[in-house]
Each structure stands twice: as C-alpha cells, then as structure tokens.
N, C-alpha and C positions, 0 to 999 in steps of 0.2 A: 272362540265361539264353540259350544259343546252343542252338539246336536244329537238325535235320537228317536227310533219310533217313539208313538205316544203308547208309555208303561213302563219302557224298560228301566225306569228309575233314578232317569237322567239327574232331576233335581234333588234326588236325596243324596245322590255322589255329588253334587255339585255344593250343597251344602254341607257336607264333611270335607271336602277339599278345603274351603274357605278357613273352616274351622283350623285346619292342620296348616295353612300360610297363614293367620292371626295368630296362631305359638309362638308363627316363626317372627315376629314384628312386619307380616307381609301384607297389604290390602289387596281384597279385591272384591269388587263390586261385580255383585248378577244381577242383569236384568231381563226378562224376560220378554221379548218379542215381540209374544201373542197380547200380554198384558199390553203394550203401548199403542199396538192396532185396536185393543176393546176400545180403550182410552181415546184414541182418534176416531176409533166408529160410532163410538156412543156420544160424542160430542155432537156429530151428524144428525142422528137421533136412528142410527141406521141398525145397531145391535141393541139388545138388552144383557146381554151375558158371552161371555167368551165363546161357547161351543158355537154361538148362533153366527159365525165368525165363515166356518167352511160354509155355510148354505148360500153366502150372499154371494152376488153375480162377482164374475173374475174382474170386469173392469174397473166396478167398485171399491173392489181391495187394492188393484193396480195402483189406482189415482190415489190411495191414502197410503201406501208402502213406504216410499220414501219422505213422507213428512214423519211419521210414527220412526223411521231411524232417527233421523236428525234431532224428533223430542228423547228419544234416549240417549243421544251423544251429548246434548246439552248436558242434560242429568247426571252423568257418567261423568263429566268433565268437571263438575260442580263438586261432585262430590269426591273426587282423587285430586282436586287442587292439592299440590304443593307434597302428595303423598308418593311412597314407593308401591304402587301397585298396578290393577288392569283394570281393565273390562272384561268381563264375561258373559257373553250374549247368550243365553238358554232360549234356544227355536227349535222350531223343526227345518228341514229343508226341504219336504215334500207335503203336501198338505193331499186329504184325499177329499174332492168335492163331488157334486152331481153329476158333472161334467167333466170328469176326469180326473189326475194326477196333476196339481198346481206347484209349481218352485216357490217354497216358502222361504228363498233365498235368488231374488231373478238381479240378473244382472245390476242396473239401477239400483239397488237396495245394499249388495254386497261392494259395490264403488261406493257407497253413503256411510258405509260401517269400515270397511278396509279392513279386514279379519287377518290377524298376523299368523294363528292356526285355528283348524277347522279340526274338533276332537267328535268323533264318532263314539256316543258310548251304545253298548249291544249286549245281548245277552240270546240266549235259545228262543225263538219264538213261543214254545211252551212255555217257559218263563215268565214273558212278557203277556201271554193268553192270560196267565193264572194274576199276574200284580193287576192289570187293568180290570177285572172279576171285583179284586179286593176294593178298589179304588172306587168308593160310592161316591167323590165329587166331582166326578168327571163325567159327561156321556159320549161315551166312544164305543156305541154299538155299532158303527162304522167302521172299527178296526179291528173288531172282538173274531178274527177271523187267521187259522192257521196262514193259510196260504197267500190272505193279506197280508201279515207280518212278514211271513217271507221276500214278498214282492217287494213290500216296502225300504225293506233293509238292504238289500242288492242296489237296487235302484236309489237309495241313499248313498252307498259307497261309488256310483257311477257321478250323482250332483256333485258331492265332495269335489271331487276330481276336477270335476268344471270349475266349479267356483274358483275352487286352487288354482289350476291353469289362467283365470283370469285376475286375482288379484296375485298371486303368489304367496300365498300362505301355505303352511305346513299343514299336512293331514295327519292322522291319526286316529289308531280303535283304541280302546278299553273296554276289557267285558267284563259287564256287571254281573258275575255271577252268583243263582239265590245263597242269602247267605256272607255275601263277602263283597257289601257296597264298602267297608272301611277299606281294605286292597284297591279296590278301583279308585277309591277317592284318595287314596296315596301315590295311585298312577298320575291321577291326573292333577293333583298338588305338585306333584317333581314335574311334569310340561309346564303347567302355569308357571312356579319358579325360575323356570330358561328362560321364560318369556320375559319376565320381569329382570333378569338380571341382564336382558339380551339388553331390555331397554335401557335398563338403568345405565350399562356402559356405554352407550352407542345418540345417548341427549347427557 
C-alpha cells in the first residue's frame, strides 16, 4: 500500500516502480482507492467526479468503504491469477473534509485489504505546494496550503503506525524529492521486490 499527501507524486513513483519490476519479469497491479469509491458512489448516483468524494457526509462514505475494497480485491485477484506479483493499493490515509480529518484507511477497510506494507512517499511541503499548483486535474484547493501539508504528513506517519499496529504490516518513507521521482521509484521497486519474494517463498 503506498500512501501520500495529495501532490507529492505518489503515482508518478508508483508508476516508474512498476516499470523497473516489469524489466525485472515482476507484476504488479496499482489500484487506486479513490477510483473504486468514485466507482461505488457513482453507482449510487451519490458523486459525479472524484473530488466530489471529500464533501459527502462521513456515513455515507463509511457504509460504501468496505464494499469499494472488496471490488478491488476481486480485480486485483483476477488479474495476478497464476502470476509472480502484488497489489499495490495507491490511497490516501487521511482524507481532509468539512468536518474534519477522515482515516482514509479506518479499521474495517484495512482488515478488507490486509496491507503486507504501508509505504509513505514525502517530499518538502513546498514541494508538494508547487506539484499540486501544476496539477490542473485535480481540485485540491483544500490542500493548497503550507501548514496543511505539514499537519497532514505528521499526522500520516502517526495513521501508518496504527494501521501497522493493527494489521501488522511494515512501514515505510520514500522521499520524493523534485527532480529525482526515478530514485524513489527504485526505493520503492527494491520494497515491493521483498514483498513479492517474501511471498513467493512462503505459498
């Protein structure tokens, strides 16, 4: 599971990792999170669009969490039949709503997924200020904020911790820094590779 404020570049190291374990004859599948909640909320008829995702009430999202894993486990499972590879879940773990700071990772959800590691990718909050600036498909004027990024990323490495406590997965940072997503995404291709050889010896 890679997780990350929204900007820091999560998915562009996430897709240079994949690339650098497909050299290797390695798979691994990303799926993204938020995508499988639009997916479950828009079946509802309750979103139009992904961002529209933070505004709806918390119990709303609660009641569709763990059906939106389980549509990604199927997926996930379907598509590494028979293959040497993982999953890799791209979320967030904190979500920022009207009403607060939401676990985009709440108990119920990370028992549905069973996260073998939880990888934190980071970078300078100035960093991350200037990628989400660039980033005209996203609207995350909600995050476009120093001292939110700060808060956010602390308070990321605190969820980690839990969730880890509670399933027992490994933690871990990568920092993305500007300039040098191919580094991070060879960090995080050499974790994913343990992972997969952990598994492969161990089934």
């Amino acid at each position: 599971m890679t997780v990350g404020v929204p900007g820091v570049g999560k998915s562009t190291v996430i897709d240079l990792s994949v690339k650098i374990l497909s050299s290797k004859g390695l798979k691994a599948v990303v799926l993204n999170y938020g995508d499988y909640m639009f997916k479950r909320l828009s079946l509802i008829g309750a979103v139009r669009n992904r961002d529209e995702i933070r505004s709806l009430p918390i119990r709303i999202q609660v009641e569709n969490q763990a059906e939106a894993a389980r549509m990604m486990i199927r997926d996930a499972s379907e598509e590494l039949q028979g293959s040497k590879g993982l999953l890799i879940v791209d979320t967030h773990l904190l979500i920022r709503t009207p009403s607060g700071y939401w676990p985009g990772l709440p108990l119920h959800v990370a028992q549905e997924l069973k996260p073998d590691a939880i990888i934190l990718i980071e970078a300078s909050p100035e960093e991350i200020l200037s990628r989400q600036a660039r980033d005209k498909t996203r609207v995350r004027k909600d995050y476009a904020d120093l001292a939110i990024i700060e808060e956010m990323m602390r308070m990321n490495r605190i969820e980690a911790l839990i969730v880890a406590s509670f399933t027992g997965a490994a933690v871990s940072i990568i920092y993305n820094r500007e300039g040098e997503a191919e580094k991070a995404a060879q960090e995080l291709a050499s974790i994913l590779e343990s992972l997969i050889a952990e598994k492969t010896h161990y089934t």
